[in-house]
C-alpha positions in Angstrom: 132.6 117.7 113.0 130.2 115.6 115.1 127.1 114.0 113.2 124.2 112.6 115.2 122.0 109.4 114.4 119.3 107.9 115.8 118.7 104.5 116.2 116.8 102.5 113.2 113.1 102.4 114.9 112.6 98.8 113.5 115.2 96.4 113.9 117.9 96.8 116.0 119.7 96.1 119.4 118.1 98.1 121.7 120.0 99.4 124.4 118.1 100.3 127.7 120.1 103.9 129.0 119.1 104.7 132.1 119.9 108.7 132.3 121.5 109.6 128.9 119.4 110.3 125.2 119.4 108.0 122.3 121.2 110.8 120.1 124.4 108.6 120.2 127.5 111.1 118.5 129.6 109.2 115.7 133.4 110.3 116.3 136.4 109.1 115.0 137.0 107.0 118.1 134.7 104.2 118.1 132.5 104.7 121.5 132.4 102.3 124.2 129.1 101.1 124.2 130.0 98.5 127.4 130.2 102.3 129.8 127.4 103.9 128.3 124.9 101.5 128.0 122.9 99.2 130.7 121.4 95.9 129.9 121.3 95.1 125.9 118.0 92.8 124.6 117.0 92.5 121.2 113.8 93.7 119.3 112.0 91.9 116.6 109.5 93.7 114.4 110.1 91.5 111.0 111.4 87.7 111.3 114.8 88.0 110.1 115.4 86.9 107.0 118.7 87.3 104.8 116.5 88.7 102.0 118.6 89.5 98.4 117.3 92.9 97.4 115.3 92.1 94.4 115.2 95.4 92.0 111.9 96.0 89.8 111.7 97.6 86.6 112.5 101.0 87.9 116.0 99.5 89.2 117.1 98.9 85.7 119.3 102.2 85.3 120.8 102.1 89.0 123.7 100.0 88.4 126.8 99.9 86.5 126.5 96.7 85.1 126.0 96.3 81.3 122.5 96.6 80.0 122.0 92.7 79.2 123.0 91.9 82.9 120.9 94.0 84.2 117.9 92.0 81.5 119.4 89.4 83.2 119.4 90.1 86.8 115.7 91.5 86.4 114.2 89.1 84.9 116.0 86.6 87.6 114.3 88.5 90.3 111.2 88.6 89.0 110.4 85.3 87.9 112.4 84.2 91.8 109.6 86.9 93.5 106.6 85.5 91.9 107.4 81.9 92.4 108.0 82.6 96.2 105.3 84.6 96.9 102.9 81.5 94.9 104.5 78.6 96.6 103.4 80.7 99.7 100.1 81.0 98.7 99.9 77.4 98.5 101.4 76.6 101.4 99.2 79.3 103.4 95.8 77.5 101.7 97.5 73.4 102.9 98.0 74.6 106.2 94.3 76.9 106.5 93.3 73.2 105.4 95.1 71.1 107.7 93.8 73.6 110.7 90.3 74.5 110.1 89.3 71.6 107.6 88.5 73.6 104.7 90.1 76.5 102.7 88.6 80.1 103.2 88.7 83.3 101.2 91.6 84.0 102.6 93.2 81.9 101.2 92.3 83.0 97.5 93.3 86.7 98.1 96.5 86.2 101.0 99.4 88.0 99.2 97.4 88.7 95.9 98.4 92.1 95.8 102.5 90.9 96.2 101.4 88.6 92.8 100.0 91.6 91.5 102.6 94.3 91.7 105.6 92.1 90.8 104.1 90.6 88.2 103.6 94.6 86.9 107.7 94.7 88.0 107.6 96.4 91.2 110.4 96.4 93.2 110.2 93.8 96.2 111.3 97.0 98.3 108.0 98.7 97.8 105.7 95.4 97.2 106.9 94.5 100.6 106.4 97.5 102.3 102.8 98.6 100.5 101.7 95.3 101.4 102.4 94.9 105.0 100.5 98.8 105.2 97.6 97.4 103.8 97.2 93.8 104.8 95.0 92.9 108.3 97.0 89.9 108.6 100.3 92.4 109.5 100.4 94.7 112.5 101.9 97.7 110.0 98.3 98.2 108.6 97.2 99.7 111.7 93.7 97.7 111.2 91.8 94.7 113.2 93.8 92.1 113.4 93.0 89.0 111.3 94.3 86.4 113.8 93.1 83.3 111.8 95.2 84.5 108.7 98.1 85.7 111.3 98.4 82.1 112.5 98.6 80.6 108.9 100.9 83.4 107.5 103.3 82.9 110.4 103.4 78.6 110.1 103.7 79.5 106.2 107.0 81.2 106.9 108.7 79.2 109.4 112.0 78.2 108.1 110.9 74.5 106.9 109.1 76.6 104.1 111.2 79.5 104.0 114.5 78.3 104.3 116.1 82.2 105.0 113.8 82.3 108.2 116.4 82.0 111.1 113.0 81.7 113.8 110.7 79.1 114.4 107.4 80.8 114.9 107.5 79.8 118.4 110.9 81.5 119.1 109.9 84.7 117.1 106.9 85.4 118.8 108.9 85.0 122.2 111.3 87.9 121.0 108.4 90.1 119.0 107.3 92.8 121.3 104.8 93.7 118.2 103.5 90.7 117.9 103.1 90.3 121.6 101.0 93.4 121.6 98.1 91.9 119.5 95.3 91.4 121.0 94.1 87.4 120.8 97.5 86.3 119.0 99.0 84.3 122.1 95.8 82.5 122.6 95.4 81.0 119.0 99.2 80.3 118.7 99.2 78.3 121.5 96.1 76.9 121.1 97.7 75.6 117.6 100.9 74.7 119.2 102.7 77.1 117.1 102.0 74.9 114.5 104.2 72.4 115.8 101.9 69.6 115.5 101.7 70.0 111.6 103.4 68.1 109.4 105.4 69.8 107.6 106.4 67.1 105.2 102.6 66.3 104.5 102.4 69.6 103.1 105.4 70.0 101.3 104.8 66.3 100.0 100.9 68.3 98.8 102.2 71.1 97.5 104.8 69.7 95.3 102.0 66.7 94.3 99.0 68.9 93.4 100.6 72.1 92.1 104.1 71.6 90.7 103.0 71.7 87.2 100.8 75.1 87.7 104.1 76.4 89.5 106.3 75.2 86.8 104.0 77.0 84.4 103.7 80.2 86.0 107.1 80.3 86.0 107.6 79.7 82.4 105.0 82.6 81.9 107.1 85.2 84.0 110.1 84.3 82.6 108.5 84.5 79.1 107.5 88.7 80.3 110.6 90.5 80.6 111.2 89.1 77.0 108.1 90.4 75.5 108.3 94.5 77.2 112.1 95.0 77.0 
């Protein structure tokens, strides 16, 4: 029996054929991709990121594991999802700052629906994908571009604050076709340097300074949640 597949249509290697159709037939022979292929480049939609799949309430019941691990696990997940997505927040607002002199709405409502739906116990699955369909500041929405937050979402997440980023910002826009394609975003990312010019200590040095102790206790609150509903 012969099963066809198509390639996944967001991150992959993409393989440039020149005469032949991406239905590629899986066999019990593994096939020589060297003879059927041409030149081989990759394709960037997401900054890759080993990401731990991070189960919500609703993932409770999918595993074999006894019922206290899974408390467990959960509540690990949740209080880890919430704490990353607010130490980005902060992060976002100290770099808007360092930028543009002054902290804009944006700031105040970047990733506040992420804050929302896990603190409800959404799974990051969904969180992530609802809010990169609905946020300006991600091509996935389909809407205009926000390039201003763009720039400050993208230094957030370069791997001195997001250790699991493999990319610099320079070096993923370089290999992001979709980020490429936006209209304006090469002009303000350069104009910033990438970001390169920030110090990243300065902010980390801010964060950790002037918001540690509302971190610490919006930790202690998530953590206290699972307890109260389960």
């Amino acid at each position: 029996m012969e099963i066809k597949c198509k390639t996944h249509p967001n991150y992959y290697n993409f393989y440039q054929l020149t005469s032949e159709t991406t239905d590629l037939p899986f066999r019990k022979e593994p096939i020589d991709f060297a003879n059927r292929v041409g030149e081989k480049k990759d394709v960037f939609i997401k900054r890759p990121a080993v990401v731990e799949c991070a189960a919500g309430l609703s993932g409770l019941n999918k595993t074999k594991k006894s019922f206290l691990s899974k408390v467990k696990t959960y509540a690990h997940n949740y209080v880890k999802n919430i704490s990353h997505t607010y130490d980005h927040k902060i992060i976002y607002a100290l770099i808007e700052k360092e930028l543009f002199g002054k902290i804009s709405i944006d700031s105040i409502t970047h990733d506040a629906d992420k804050l929302i739906l896990y603190t409800l116990g959404f799974p990051k699955s969904f969180v992530s994908k609802f809010h990169r369909k609905h946020s300006s500041h991600h091509p996935e929405s389909g809407k205009k571009m926000n390039l201003k937050s763009m720039l400050c979402d993208n230094i957030a997440s370069s791997p001195e604050f997001k250790p699991e980023k493999k990319l610099s910002l320079r070096e993923h826009f370089r290999t992001c076709q979709q980020l490429q394609n936006v209209n304006g975003l090469k002009e303000i990312l350069e104009k910033h340097n990438f970001g390169e010019n920030i110090d990243f200590n300065k902010i980390k040095n801010l964060k950790n300074s002037r918001f540690q102790n509302l971190g610490n206790t919006l930790k202690a609150f998530c953590l206290a949640l699972p307890k109260i509903f389960i």
